[in-house]
N, C-alpha and C positions, 0 to 999 in steps of 0.2 A: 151359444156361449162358447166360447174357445179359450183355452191356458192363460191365455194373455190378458184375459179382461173377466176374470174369475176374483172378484173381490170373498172378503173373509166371511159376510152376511150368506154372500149364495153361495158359499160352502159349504157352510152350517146346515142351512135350507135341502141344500141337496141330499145333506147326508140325515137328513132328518124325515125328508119325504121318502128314503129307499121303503118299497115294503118287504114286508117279515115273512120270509121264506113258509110254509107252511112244515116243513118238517121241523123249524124252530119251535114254532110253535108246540108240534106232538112231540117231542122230545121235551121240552119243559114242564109241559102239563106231565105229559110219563114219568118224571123224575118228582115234581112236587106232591104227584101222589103215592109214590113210593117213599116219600120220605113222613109222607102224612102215616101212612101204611106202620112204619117203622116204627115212630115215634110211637102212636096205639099199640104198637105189638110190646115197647118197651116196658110202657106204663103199666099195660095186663100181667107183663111179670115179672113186675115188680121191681125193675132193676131202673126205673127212671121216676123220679118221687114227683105225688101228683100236683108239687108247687111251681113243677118248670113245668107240667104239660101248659098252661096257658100259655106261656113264651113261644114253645118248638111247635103249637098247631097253629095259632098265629103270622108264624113265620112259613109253615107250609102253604096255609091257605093264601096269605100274601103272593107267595109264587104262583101261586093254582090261580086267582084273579087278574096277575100281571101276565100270568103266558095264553091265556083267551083274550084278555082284554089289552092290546094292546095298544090302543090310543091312550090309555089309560097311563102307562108307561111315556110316551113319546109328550102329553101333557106332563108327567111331572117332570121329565127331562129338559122340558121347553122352564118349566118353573125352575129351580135350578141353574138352569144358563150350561148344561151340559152342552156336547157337540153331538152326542149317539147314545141311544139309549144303555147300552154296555157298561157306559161310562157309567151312568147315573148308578143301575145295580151295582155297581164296583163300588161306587161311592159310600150308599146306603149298606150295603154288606161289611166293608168297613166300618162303620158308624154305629153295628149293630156290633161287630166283634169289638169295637173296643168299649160298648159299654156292658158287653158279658165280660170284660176281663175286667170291668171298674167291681160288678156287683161281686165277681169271685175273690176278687181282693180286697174287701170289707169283706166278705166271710172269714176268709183264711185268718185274716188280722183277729178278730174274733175271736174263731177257733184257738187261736195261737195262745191268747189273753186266757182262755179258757182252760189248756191244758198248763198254765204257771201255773194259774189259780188250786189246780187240782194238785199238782206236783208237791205244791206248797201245805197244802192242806195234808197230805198222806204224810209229808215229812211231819209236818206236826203229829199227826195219831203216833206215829210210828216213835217220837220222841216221845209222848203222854205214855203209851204202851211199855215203853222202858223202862219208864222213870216208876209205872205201876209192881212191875218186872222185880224190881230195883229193891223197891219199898220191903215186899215180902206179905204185899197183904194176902186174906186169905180167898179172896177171887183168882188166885194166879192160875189156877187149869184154865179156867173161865178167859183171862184175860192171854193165854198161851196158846189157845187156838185162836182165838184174834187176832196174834201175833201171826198165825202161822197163815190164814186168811188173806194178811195184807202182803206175806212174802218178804222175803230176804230183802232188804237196802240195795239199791242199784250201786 
């Protein structure tokens, strides 16, 4: 094959057949198991809650299978219609970030509905509490550490 008669088909092919360096390989594996590593060491304390470990070991192990198995990779890259496997991980690594940013923004939105909810609510005790305040009944010690409980009015 020579420059001049290299159509789009056998370039694909070519770059599709290169094989996979073997320090590729140990460097991948190194990395997805240090983040496998990671991810258990977060969870043990306590600072990574146990609903996303299903996600992040998942996603280790996926790496930990694609950097031994790499036919494995070069078949879903051929599925796909990529040109190089690179692509492909770039593709799916993408497609994995934007739908952790879909699920953290239905939380936040949530969250958000959640703290009106609350804001709204204290302002109400906080109005009942005064109007109890107000009244002179004879709960008022009672009802003035409650007061004092929920704190000053922002």
């Amino acid at each position: 094959m020579n420059a001049e008669t290299i159509d789009v088909a056998a370039l694909r092919r070519l770059l599709m057949d290169q094989p996979e360096p073997w320090t590729t390989r140990a460097v991948a594996l190194t990395v997805s198991i240090a983040f496998l590593a990671a991810v258990l060491n977060l969870v043990r304390r306590g600072r990574l809650r146990e609903e996303y470990t299903p996600i992040w070991t998942v996603v280790a192990l996926g790496i930990m299978v694609l950097s031994v198995w790499t036919e494995a990779l070069r078949a879903l890259t051929h599925a796909v219609g990529a040109w190089a496997p690179s692509s492909t991980l770039f593709f799916f690594g993408e497609l994995f970030l934007l739908v952790l940013c879909l699920n953290y923004a239905v939380r936040l939105s949530r969250l958000t509905l959640d703290v009106k909810l609350l804001a709204q609510e204290i302002a109400l005790l906080r109005v009942d509490l005064a109007g109890e305040r107000g009244a002179g009944s004879s709960s008022s010690s009672s009802a003035a550490t409650a007061g004092d409980a929920l704190g000053p009015p922002p």
